[in-house]
C-alpha positions as CSV (number, residue, x, y, z in Angstrom):
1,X,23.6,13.9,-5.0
2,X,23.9,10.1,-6.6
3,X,24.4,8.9,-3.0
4,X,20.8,10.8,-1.6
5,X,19.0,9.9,-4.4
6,X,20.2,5.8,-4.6
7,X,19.3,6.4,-0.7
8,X,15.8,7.6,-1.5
9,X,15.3,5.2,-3.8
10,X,16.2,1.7,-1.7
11,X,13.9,3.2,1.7
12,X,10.7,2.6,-0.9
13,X,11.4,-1.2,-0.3
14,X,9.3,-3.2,1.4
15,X,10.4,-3.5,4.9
16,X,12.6,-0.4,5.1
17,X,11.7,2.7,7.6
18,X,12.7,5.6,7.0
19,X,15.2,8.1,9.1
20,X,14.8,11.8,7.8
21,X,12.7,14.0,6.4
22,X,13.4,13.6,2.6
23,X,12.9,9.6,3.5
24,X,9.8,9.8,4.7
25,X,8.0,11.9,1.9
26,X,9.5,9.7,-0.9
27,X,8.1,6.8,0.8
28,X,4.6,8.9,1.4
29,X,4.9,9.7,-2.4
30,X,5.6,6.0,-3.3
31,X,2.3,4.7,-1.3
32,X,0.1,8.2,-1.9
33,X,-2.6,6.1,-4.1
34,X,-3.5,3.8,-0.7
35,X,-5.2,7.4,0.3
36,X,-7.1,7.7,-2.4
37,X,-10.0,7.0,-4.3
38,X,-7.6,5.5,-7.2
39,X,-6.4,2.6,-4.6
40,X,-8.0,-0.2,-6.8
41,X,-7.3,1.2,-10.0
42,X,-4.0,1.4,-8.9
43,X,-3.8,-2.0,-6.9
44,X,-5.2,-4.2,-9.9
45,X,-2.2,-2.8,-11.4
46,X,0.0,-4.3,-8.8
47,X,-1.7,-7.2,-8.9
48,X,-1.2,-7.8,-12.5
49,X,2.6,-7.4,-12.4
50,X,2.5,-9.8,-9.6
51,X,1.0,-12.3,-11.9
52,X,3.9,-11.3,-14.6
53,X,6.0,-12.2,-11.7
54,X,5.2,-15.3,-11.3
55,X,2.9,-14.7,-8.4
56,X,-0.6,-15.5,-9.3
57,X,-3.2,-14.9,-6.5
58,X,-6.6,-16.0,-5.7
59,X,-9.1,-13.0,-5.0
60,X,-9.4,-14.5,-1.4
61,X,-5.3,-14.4,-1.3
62,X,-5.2,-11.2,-2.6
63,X,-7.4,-9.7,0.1
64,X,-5.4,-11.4,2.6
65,X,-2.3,-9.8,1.5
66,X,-4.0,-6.2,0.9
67,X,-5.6,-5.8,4.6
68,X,-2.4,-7.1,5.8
69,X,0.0,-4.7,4.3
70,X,-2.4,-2.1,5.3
71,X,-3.3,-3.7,8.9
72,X,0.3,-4.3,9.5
73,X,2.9,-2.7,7.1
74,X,1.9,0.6,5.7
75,X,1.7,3.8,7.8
76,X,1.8,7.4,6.9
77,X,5.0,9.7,8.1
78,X,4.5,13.0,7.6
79,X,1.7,14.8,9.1
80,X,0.9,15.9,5.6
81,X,-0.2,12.2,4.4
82,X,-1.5,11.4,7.6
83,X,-4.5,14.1,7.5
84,X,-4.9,14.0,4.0
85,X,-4.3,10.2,3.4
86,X,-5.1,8.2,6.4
87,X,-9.2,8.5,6.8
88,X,-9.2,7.1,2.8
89,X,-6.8,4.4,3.9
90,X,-9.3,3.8,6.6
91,X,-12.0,3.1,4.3
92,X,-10.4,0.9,1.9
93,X,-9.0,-0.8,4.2
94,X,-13.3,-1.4,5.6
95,X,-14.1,-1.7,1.9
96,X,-11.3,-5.0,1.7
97,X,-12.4,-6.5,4.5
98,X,-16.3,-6.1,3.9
99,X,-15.0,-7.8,0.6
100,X,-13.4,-10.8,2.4
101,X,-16.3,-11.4,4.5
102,X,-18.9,-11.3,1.7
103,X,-16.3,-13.8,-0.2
104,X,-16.6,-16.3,2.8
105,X,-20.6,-15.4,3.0
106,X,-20.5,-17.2,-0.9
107,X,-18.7,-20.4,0.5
């Protein structure tokens, strides 16, 4: 049981895929909130323990690093997530870049 769960835990890093089943919903699980209407709540969190971190970004940076991980990082694996999750996804991802061009309109 250690062994599946230390397994469940390390396919949540970034940059992992997951195999099986059990893999694929703990990562679903871990990234649920992208779905959702709690994405910034939830991402100004992240953003702050970045800054903790040592990794302080500019609101232009930090939208550059958002619409990438969801352009070209994130995805949904179960068919679960995907119909419930992915048309939200969608729109933040439209909201974040909306928010990058009106940031560049102010320049």
């Amino acid at each position: 049981d250690i062994e599946v769960i230390e397994r469940l835990i390390l396919v949540t890093a970034r940059g992992k895929q997951p195999i099986d089943i059990l893999e694929k919903i703990i990562c679903d699980a871990d990234h649920d909130y992208i779905g959702t209407v709690d994405y910034y709540a939830i991402a100004g969190l992240l953003r702050d323990e970045l800054l903790v971190f040592g990794e302080p970004l500019t609101d232009e940076e930090w939208l550059h690093k958002q619409i990438n991980y969801l352009e070209q990082e994130h995805e949904y694996y179960t068919i679960s997530a995907q119909e419930r999750r992915q048309a939200q996804k969608q729109i933040v991802l439209n909201e974040l870049k909306s928010q990058l061009d009106s940031f560049h309109f102010k320049k």
